[in-house]
C-alpha positions as a Markdown table, in Angstrom:
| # | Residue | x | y | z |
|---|---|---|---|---|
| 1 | Unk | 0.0 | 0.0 | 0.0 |
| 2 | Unk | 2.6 | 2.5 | 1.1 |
| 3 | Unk | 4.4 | 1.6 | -2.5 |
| 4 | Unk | 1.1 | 2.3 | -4.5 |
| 5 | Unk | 0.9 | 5.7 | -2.3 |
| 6 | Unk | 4.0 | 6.8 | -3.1 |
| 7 | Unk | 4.0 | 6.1 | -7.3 |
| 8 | Unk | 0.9 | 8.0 | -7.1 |
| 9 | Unk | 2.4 | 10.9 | -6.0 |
| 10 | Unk | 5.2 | 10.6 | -7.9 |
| 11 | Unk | 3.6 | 10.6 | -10.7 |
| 12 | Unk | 1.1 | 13.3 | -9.5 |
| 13 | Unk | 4.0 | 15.9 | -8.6 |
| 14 | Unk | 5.5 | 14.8 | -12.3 |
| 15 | Unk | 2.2 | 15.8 | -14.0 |
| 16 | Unk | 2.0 | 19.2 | -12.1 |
| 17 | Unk | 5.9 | 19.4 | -12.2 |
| 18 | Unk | 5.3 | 19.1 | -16.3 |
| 19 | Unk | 2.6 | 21.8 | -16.4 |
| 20 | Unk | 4.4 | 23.9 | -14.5 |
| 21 | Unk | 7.1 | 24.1 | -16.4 |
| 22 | Unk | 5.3 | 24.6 | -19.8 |
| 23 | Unk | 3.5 | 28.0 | -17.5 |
| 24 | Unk | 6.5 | 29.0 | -16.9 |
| 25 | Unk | 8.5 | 28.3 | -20.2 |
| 26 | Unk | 5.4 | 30.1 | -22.0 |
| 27 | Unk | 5.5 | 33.3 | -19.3 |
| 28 | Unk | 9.6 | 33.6 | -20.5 |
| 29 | Unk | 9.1 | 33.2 | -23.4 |
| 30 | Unk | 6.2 | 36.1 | -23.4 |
| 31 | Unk | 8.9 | 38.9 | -22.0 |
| 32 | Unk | 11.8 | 37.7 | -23.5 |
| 33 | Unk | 13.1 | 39.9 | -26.8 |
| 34 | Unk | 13.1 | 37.0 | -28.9 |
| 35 | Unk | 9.5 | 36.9 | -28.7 |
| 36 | Unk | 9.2 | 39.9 | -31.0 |
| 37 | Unk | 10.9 | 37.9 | -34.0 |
| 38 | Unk | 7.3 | 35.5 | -34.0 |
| 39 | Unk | 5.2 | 35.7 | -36.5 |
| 40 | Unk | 1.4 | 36.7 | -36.5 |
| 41 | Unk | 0.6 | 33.0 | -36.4 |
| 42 | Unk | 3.3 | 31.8 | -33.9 |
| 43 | Unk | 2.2 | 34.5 | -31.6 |
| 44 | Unk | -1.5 | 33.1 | -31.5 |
| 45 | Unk | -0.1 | 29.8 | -31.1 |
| 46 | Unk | 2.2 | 30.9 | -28.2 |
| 47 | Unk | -0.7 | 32.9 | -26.6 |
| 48 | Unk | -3.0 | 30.2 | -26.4 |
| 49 | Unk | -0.7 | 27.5 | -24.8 |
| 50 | Unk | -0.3 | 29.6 | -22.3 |
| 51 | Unk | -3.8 | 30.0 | -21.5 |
| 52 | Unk | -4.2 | 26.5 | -21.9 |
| 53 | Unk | -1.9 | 25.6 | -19.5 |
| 54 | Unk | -3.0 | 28.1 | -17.3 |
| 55 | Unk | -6.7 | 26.9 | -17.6 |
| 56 | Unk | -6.0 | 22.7 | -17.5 |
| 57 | Unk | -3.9 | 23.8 | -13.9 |
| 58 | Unk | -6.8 | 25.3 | -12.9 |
| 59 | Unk | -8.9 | 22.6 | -14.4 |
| 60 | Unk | -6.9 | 19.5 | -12.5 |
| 61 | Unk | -7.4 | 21.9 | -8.9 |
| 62 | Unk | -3.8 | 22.5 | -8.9 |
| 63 | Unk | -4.4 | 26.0 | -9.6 |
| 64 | Unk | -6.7 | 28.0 | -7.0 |
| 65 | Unk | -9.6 | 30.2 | -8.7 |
| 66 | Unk | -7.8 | 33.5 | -7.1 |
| 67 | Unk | -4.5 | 32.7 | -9.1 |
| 68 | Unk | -5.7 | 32.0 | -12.1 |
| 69 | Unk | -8.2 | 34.4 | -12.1 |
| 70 | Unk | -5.2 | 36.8 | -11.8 |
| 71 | Unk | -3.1 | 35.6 | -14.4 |
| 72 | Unk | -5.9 | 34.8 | -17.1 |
| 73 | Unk | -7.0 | 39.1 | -16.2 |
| 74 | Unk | -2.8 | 39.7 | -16.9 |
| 75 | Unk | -2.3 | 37.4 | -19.7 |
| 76 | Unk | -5.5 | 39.0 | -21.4 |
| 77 | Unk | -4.5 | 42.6 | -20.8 |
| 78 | Unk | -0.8 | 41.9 | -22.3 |
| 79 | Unk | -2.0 | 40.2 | -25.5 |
| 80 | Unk | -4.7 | 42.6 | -26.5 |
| 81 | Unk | -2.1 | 45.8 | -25.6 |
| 82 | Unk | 0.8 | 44.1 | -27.3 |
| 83 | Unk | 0.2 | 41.7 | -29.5 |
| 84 | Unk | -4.0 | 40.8 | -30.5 |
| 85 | Unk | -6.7 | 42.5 | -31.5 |
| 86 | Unk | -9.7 | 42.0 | -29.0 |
| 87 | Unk | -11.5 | 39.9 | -32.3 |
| 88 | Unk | -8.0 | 37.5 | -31.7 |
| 89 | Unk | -8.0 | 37.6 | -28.5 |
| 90 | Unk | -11.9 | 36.7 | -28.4 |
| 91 | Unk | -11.3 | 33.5 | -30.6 |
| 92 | Unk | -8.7 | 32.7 | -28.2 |
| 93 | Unk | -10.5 | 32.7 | -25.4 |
| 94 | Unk | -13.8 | 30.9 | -27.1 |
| 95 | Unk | -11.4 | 28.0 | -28.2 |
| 96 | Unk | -9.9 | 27.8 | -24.4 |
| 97 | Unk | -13.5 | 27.4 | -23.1 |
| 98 | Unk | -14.9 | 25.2 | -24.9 |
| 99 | Unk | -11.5 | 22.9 | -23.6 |
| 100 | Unk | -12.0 | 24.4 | -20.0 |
| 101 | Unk | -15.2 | 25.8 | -19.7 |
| 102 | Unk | -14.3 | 26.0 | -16.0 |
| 103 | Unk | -11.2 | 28.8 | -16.4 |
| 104 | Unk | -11.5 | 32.3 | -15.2 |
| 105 | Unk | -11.2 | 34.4 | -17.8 |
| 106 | Unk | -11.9 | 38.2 | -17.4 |
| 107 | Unk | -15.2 | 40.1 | -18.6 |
| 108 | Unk | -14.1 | 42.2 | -21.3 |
């Protein structure tokens, strides 16, 4: 029993571990100079896996509603100011909810 308990959370702490460090890679990558060298297309991309793993954190209750409230209001605000139109950003955020219909995204 104690073996079974302890491969489960393993491989819980991997998963979150895993998802963790996708939030963070994508929050890097969203500040860092070379993100200015993506396309139109890349951008989007890059946008909405970070939403997405945002919102499946939150999903899998490793992500309290406060947080991710927060950083789905702060990821929103920086992609509409410096990168997406409100339309993109919109089509984003439909596509994100029909995954996670759950996430807190802002009321814009």
């Amino acid at each position: 029993m104690k073996l079974i308990l302890g491969f489960t959370k393993k491989t819980l702490m991997r998963k979150f571990l895993f998802l963790l460090s996708s939030f963070s890679l994508a929050t890097i990558a969203l500040t860092s100079q070379s993100f200015a060298a993506l396309t139109q297309g890349e951008e989007q991309m890059m946008i909405f896996g970070m939403f997405s793993a945002l919102c499946e954190m939150h999903d899998e209750n490793n992500l309290p509603d406060s947080i991710a409230k927060k950083y789905t209001d702060q990821y929103s605000y920086n992609a509409i100011t410096k990168f997406l139109s409100k339309s993109e950003m919109e089509l984003i955020k439909s596509t994100v909810l029909e995954l996670y219909p759950s996430c807190p995204f802002p009321k814009q």
